[in-house]
C-alpha positions as a Python dict, from the first residue, in 0.01 Angstrom:
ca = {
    (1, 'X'): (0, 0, 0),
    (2, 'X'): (261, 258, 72),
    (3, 'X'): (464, 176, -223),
    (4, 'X'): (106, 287, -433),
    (5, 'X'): (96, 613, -218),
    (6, 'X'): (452, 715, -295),
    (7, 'X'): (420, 659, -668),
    (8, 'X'): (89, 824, -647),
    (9, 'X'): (197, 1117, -483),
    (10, 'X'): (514, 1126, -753),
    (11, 'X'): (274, 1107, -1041),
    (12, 'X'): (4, 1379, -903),
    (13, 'X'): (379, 1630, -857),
    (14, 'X'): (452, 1537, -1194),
    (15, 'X'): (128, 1573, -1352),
    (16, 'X'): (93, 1894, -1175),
    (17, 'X'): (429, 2051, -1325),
    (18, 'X'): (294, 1923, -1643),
    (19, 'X'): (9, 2141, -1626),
    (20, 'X'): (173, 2412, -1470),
    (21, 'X'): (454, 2395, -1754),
    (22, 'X'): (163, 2363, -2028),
    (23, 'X'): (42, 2720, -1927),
    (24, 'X'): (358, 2908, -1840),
    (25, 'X'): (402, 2740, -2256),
    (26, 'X'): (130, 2884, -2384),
    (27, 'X'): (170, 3259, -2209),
    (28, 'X'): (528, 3261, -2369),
    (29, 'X'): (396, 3148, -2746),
    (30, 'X'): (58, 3368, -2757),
    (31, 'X'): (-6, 3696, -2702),
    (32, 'X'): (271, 3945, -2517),
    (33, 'X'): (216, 4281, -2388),
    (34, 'X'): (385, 4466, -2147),
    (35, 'X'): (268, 4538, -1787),
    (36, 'X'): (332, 4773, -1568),
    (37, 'X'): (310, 4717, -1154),
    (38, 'X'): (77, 4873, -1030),
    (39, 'X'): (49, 4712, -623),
    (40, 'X'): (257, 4494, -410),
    (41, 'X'): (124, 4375, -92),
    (42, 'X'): (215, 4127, 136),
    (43, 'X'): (148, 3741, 51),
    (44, 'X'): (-124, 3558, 305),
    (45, 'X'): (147, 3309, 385),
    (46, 'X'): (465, 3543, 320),
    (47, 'X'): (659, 3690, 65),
    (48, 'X'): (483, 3924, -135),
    (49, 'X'): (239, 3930, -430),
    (50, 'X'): (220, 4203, -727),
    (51, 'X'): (-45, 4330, -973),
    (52, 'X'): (28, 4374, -1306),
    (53, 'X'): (-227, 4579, -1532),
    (54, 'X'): (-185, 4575, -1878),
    (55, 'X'): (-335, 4599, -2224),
    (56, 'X'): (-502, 4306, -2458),
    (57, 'X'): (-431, 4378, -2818),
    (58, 'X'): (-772, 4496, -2847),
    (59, 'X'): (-718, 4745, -2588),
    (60, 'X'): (-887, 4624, -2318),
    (61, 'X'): (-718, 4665, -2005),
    (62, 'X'): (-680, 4382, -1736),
    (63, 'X'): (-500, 4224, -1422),
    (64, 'X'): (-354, 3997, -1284),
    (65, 'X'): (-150, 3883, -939),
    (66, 'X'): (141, 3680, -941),
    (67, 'X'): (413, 3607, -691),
    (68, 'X'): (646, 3810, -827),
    (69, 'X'): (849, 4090, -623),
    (70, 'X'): (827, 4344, -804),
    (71, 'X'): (823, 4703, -735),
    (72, 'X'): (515, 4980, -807),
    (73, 'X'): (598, 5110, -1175),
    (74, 'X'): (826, 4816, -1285),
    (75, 'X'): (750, 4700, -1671),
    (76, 'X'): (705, 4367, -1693),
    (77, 'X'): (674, 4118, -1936),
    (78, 'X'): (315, 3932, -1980),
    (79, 'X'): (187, 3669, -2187),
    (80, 'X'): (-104, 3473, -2280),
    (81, 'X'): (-338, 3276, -2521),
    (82, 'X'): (-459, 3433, -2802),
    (83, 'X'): (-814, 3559, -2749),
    (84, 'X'): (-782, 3468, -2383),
    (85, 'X'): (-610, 3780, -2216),
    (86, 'X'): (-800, 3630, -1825),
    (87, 'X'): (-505, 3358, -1830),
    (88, 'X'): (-208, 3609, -1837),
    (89, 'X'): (109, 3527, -1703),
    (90, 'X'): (421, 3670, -1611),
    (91, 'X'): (684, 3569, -1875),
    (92, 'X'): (1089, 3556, -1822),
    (93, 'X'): (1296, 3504, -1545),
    (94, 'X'): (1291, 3172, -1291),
    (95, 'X'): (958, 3275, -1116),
    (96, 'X'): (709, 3126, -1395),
    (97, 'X'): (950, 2865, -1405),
    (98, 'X'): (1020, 2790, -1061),
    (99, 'X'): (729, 2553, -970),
    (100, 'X'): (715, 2299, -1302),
    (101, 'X'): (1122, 2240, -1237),
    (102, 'X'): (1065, 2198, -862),
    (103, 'X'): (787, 1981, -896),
    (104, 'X'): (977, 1808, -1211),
    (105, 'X'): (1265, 1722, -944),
    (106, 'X'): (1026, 1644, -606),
    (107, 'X'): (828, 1412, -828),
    (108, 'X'): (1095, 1231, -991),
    (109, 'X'): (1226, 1168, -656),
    (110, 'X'): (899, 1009, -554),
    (111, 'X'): (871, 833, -822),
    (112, 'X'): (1210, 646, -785),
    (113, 'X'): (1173, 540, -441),
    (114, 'X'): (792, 389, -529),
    (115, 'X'): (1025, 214, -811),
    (116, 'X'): (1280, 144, -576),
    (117, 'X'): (995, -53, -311),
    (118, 'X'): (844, -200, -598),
    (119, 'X'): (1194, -381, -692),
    (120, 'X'): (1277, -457, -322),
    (121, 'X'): (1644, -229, -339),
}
């Protein structure tokens, strides 16, 4: 049984950096526009969180948060799908980056000691 747990636990990290590494994909080959900070506050749990307003390339403006410390009036770079300005990210730099290549690593690691129980090493 806890051979199944570990490898399910590896596989739900690995599926999740999947997903997360689908999106960040997709903000960095759609649409780009650049943002501009317009908040930074403190994060419920620490660090901080920014908002970044920007333009669609209709004109529209929008918003979004994202973990990023940045600082009020800082240009940033933001991407997303075409037609679908609501799923914005912030593009370049480790941050986007940060949680499909940690979850990569944390689930590969589960996944090898599942293998190893299943083998008996």
């Amino acid at each position: 049984m806890r051979r199944v747990a570990v490898g399910g636990v590896g596989a739900a990290v690995r599926a999740a950096a999947g997903w997360q590494a689908a999106r960040q994909w997709q903000a960095t080959t759609g649409r780009r526009a650049t943002g501009l900070v317009s908040r930074v506050k403190a994060a419920p749990r620490g660090g901080t969180s920014s908002t970044v307003r920007f333009m669609d390339e209709s004109g529209v403006p929008h918003q979004l948060e994202s973990p990023f410390r940045g600082s009020v009036g800082q240009e940033v770079q933001v991407g997303y799908p075409a037609g679908r300005p609501q799923r914005a990210r912030m593009i370049g730099g480790f941050s986007p980056w940060g949680f499909p290549i940690m979850a990569t690593v944390v689930g590969g690691a589960f996944l090898a000691v599942a293998a190893a129980l299943l083998t008996g090493r």
